[in-house]
MILUMGU-879420 format. One record per residue (C-alpha): residue number from 1; residue in one letter; x, y, z. Coordinates in nm, 3 decimals, decimal comma. Layout:
residues N
+-----+--------+---------+---------+---------+
| num | residu |       X |       Y |       Z |
+-----+--------+---------+---------+---------+
| NUM |      a |       X |       Y |       Z |
...
+-----+--------+---------+---------+---------+
***
This chain:
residues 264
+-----+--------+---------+---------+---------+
| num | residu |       X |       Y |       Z |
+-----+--------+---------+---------+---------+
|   1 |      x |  12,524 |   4,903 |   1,235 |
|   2 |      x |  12,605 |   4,846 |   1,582 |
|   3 |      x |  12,289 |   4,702 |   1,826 |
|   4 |      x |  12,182 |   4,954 |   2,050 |
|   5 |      x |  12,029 |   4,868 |   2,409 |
|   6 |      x |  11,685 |   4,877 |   2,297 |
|   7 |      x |  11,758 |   4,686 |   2,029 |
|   8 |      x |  11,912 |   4,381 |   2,245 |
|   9 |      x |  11,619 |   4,423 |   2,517 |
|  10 |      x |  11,374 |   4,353 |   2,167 |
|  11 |      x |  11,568 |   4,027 |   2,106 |
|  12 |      x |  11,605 |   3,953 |   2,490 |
|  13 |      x |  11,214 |   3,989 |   2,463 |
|  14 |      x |  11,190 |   3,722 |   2,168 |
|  15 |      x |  11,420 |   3,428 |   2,306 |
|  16 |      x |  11,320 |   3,519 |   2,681 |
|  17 |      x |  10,971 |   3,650 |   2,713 |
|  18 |      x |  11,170 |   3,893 |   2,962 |
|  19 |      x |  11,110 |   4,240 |   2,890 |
|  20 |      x |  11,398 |   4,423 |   2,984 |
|  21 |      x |  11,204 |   4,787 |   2,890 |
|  22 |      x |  11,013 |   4,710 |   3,194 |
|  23 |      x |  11,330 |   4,748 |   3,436 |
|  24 |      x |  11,490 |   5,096 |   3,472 |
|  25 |      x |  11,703 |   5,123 |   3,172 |
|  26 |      x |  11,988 |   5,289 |   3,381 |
|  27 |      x |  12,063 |   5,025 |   3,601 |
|  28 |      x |  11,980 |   4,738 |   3,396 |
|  29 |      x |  12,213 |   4,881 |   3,090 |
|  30 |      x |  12,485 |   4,920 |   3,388 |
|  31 |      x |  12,435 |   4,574 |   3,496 |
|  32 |      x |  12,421 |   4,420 |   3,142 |
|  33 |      x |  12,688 |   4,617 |   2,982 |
|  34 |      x |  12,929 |   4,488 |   3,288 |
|  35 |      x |  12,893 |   4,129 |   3,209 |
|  36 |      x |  12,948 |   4,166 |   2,846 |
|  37 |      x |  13,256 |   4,355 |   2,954 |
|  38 |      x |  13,362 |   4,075 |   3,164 |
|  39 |      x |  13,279 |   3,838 |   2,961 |
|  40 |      x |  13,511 |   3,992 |   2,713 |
|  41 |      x |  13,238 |   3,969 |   2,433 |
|  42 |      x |  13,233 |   4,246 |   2,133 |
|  43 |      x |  12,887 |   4,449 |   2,226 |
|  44 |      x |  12,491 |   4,327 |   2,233 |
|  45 |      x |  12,506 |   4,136 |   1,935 |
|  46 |      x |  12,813 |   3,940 |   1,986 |
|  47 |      x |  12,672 |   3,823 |   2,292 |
|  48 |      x |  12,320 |   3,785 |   2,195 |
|  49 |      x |  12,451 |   3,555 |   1,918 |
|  50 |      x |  12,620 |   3,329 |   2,210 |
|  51 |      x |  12,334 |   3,309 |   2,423 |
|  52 |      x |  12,155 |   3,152 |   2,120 |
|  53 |      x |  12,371 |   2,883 |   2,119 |
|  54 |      x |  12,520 |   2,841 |   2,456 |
|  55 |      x |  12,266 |   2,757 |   2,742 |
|  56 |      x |  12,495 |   2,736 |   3,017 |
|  57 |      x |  12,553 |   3,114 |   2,913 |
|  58 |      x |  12,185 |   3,215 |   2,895 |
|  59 |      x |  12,067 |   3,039 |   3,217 |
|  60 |      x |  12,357 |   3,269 |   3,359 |
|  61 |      x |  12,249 |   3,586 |   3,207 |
|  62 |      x |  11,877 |   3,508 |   3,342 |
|  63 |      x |  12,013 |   3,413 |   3,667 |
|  64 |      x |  12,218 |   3,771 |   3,654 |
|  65 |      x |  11,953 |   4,018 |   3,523 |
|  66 |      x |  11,667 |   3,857 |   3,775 |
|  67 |      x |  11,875 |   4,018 |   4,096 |
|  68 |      x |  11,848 |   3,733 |   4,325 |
|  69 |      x |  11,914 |   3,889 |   4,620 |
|  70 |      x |  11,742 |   3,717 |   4,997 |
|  71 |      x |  11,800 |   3,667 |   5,334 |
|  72 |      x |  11,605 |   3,571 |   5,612 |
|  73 |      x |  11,430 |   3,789 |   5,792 |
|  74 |      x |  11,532 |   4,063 |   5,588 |
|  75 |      x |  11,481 |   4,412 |   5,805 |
|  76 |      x |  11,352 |   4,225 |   6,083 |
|  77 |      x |  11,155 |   4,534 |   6,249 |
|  78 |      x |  10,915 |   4,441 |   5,930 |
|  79 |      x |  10,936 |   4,095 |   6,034 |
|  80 |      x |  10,808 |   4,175 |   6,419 |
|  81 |      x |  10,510 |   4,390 |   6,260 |
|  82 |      x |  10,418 |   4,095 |   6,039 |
|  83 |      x |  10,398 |   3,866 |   6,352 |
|  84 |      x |  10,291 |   4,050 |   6,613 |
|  85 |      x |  10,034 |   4,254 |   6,401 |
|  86 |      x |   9,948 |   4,230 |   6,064 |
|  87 |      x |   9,913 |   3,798 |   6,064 |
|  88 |      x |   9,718 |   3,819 |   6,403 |
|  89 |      x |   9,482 |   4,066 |   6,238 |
|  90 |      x |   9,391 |   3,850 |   5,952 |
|  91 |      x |   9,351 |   3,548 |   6,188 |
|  92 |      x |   9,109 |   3,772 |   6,341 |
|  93 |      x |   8,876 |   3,720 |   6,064 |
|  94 |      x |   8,965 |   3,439 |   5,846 |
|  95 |      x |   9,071 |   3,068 |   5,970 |
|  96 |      x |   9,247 |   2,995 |   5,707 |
|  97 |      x |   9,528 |   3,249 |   5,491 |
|  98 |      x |   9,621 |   3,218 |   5,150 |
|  99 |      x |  10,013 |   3,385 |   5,157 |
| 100 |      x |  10,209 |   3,452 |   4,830 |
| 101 |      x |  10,632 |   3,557 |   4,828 |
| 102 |      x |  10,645 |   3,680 |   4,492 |
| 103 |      x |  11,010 |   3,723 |   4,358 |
| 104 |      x |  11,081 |   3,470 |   4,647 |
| 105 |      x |  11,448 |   3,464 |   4,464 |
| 106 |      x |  11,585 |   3,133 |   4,640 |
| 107 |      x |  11,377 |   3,067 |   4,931 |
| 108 |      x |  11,490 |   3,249 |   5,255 |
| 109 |      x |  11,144 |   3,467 |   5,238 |
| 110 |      x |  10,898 |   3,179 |   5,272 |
| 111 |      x |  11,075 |   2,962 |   5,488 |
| 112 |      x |  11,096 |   3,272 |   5,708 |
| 113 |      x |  10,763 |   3,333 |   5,692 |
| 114 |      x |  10,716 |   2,956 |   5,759 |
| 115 |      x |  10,939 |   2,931 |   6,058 |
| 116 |      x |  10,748 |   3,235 |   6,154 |
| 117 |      x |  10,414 |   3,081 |   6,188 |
| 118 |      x |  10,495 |   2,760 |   6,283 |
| 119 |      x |  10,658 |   2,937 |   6,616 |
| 120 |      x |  10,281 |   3,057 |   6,676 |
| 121 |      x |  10,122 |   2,749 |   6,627 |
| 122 |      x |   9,923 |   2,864 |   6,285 |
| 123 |      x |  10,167 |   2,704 |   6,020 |
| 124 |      x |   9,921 |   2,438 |   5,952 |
| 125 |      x |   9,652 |   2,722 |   5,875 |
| 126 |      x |   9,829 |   2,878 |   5,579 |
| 127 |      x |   9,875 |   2,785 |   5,239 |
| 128 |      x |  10,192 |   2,979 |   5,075 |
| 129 |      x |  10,263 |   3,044 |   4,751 |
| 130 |      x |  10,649 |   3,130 |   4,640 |
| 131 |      x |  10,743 |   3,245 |   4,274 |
| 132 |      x |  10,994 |   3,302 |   4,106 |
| 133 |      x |  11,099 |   3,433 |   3,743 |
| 134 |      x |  11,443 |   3,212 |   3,754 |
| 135 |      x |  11,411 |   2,859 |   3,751 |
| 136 |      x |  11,774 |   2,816 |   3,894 |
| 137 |      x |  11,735 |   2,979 |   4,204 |
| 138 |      x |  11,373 |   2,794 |   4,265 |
| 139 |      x |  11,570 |   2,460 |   4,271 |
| 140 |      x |  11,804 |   2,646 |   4,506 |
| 141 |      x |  11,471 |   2,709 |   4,727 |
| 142 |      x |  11,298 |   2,391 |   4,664 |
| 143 |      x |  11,651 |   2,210 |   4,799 |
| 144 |      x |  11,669 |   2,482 |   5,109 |
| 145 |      x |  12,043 |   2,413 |   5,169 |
| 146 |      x |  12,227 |   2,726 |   5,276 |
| 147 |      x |  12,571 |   2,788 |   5,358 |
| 148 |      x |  12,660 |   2,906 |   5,709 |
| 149 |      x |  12,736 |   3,287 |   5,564 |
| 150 |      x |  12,312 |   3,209 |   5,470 |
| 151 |      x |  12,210 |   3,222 |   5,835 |
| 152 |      x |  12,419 |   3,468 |   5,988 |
| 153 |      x |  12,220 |   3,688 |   6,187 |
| 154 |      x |  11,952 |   3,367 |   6,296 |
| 155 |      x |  11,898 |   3,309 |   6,629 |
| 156 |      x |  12,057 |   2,978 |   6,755 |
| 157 |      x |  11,701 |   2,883 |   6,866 |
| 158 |      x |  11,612 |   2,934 |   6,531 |
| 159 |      x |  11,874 |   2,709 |   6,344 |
| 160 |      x |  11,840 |   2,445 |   6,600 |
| 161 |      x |  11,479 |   2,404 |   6,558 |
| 162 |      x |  11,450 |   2,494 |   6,197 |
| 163 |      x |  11,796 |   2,322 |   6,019 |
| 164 |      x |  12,025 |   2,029 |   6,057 |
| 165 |      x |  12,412 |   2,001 |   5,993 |
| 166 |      x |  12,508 |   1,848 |   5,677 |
| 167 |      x |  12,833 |   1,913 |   5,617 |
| 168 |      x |  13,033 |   2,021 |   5,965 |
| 169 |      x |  12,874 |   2,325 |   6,025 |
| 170 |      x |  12,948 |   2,510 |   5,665 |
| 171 |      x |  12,603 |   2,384 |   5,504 |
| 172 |      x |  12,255 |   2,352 |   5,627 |
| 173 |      x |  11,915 |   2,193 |   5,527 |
| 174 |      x |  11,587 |   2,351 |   5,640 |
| 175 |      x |  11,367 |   2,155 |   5,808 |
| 176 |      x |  11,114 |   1,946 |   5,586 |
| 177 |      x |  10,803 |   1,972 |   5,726 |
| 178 |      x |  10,851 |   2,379 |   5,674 |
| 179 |      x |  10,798 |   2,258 |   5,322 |
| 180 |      x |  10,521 |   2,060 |   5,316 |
| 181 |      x |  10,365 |   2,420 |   5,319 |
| 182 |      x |  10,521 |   2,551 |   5,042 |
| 183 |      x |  10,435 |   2,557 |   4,691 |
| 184 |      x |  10,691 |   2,708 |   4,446 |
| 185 |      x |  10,646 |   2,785 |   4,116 |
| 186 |      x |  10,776 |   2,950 |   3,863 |
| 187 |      x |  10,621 |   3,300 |   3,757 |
| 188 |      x |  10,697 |   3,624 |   3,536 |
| 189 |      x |  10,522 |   3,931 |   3,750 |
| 190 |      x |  10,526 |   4,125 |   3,440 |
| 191 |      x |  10,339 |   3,869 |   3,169 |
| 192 |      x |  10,193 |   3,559 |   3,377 |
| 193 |      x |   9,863 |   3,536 |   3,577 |
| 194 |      x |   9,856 |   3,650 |   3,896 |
| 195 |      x |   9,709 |   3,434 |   4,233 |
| 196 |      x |   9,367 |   3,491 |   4,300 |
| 197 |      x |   9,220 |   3,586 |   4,655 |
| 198 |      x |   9,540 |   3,607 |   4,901 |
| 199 |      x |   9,513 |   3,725 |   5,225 |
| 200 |      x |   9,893 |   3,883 |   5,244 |
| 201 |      x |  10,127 |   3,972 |   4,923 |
| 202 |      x |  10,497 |   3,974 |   5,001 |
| 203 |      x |  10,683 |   4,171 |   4,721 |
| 204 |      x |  11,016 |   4,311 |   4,851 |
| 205 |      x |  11,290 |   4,497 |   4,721 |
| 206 |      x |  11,189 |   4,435 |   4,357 |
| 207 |      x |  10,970 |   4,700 |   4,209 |
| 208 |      x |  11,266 |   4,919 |   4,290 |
| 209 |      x |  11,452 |   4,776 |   3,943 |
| 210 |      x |  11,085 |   4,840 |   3,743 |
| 211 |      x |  11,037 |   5,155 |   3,564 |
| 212 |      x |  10,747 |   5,387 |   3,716 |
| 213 |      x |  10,544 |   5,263 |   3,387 |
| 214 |      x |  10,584 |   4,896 |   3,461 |
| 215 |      x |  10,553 |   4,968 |   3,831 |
| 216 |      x |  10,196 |   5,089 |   3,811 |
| 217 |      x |  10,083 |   4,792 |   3,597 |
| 218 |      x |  10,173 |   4,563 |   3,865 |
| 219 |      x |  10,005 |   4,736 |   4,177 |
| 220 |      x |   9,710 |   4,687 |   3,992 |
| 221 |      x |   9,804 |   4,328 |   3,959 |
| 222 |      x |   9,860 |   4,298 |   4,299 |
| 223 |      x |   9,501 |   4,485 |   4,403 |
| 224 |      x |   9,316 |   4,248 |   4,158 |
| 225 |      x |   9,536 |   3,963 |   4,318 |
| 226 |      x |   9,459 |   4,032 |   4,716 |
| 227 |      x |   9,172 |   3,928 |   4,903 |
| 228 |      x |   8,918 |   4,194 |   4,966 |
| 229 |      x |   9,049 |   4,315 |   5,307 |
| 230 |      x |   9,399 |   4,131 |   5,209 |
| 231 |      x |   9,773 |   4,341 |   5,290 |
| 232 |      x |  10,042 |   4,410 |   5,038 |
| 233 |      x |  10,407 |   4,453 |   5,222 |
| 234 |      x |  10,693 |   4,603 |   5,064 |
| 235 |      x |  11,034 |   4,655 |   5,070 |
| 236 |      x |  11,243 |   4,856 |   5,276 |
| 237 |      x |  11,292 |   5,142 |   5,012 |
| 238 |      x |  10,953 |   5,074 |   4,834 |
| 239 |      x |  10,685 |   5,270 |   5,050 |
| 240 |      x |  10,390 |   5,378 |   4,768 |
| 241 |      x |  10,394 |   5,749 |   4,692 |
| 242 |      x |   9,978 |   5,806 |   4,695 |
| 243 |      x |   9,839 |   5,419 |   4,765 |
| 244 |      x |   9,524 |   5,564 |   4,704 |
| 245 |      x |   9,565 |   5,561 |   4,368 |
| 246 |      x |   9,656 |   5,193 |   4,291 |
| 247 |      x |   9,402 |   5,145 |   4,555 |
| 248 |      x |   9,564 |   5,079 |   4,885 |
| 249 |      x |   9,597 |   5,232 |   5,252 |
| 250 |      x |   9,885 |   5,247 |   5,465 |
| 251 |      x |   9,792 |   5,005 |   5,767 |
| 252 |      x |  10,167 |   5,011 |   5,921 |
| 253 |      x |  10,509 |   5,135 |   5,759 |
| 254 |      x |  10,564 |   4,898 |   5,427 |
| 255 |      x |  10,236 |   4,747 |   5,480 |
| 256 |      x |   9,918 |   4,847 |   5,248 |
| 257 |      x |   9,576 |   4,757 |   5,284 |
| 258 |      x |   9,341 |   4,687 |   4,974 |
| 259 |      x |   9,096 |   4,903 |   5,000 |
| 260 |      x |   8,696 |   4,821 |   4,941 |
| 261 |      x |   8,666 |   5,015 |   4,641 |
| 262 |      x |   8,779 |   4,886 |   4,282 |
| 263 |      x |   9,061 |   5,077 |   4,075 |
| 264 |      x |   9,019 |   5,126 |   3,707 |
+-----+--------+---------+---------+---------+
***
């Protein structure tokens, strides 16, 4: 009998520990079923049966079904909130913030955030976290080369202050010292333990791929993980429909507040 999808996401499960019934089966079975095509294997099993013994293919398929997707300053509206309200807030009444990019795919989120402290002088106040399910694109981020197509859209200022030149203007290095602040590590959202006692959460454009099921599970992760009077900011087509219930408050658009009160 042929494998079904279910089937394959049980055995993904058991050589992974990536549970593919968490992700919205539409898109993920679109995604999947494409690189089998295009790989020119013979269904789930015929594939499954190479990834077993081919880890060049499986890092690939990891790499593919973890959607590693960045830029900096992604939407940068959100970006101008963050800076110019949202971080000043919290400086308001802590001296010290505890930041975490979750799904931080291969870097451009933290060293944004980076770059965007350091230009206000509070860099050297913050302690950020950056995680990542795929170990590839980690190394990417822990390297922070980027190709010229990577910084399109960056001020000059920006890439003056914050990169140099490697290789004649087609690659570029981001500035050390932005790392120094920067731990990155590698993390499931779905199975692994959470950071304790952050003051800001940055999850974006990933809990659109989750199923409503999974996606519940993980704002309550994300309460339990925030600081009492800590903010959660989302993605551009991830606003909460009724925060209340996972516990939150809308403080700007994309931004959530944890609220005082524990959830169940």
């Amino acid at each position: 009998m042929a494998w079904d999808y279910e089937f394959f996401a049980q055995k993904i499960y058991e050589l992974t520990f990536i549970d593919l019934l968490s992700y919205k089966e539409r898109q993920m079975k679109r995604r999947i079923n494409s690189l089998i095509a295009r790989k020119k294997f013979d269904g789930y099993e015929d594939y499954y049966n190479q990834l077993l013994i081919d880890k060049e293919l499986l890092d690939e398929f990891i790499s593919y079904i973890t959607i590693n997707v960045s830029e900096f300053f992604r939407n940068p509206k959100q970006w101008e909130v963050l800076g110019n309200v949202i971080i000043p807030s919290l400086f308001q009444k802590h001296d010290r913030l505890k930041i975490w990019s979750a799904a931080c795919s291969t870097g451009e989120e933290p060293y944004s955030l980076a770059m965007l402290l350091d230009k206000s002088k509070k860099l050297e106040r913050v302690e950020i976290i950056a995680t990542d399910i795929d170990k590839d694109v980690l190394n990417k981020a822990k390297k922070g080369i980027y190709s010229k197509k990577n910084l399109e859209g960056l001020p000059k200022s920006l890439i003056m202050n914050y990169f140099s030149d490697i290789e004649d203007g087609n690659r570029y290095k981001i500035d050390d010292r932005l790392k120094e602040y920067i731990k990155f590590r590698q993390h499931d959202l779905l199975k692994d333990s959470y950071p304790s006692n952050c003051h800001l959460i940055i999850c974006r454009n990933v809990m659109i791929y989750f199923t409503e099921e999974a996606k519940a599970k993980l704002y309550k992760k994300f309460y339990n993980s925030l600081h009492d009077d800590g903010i959660f900011f989302v993605g551009n087509t991830e606003q909460i429909i009724l925060p209340d219930r996972y516990g939150f408050e809308p403080v700007e658009t994309f931004f959530y507040k944890k609220k005082a009160s524990n959830i169940e």
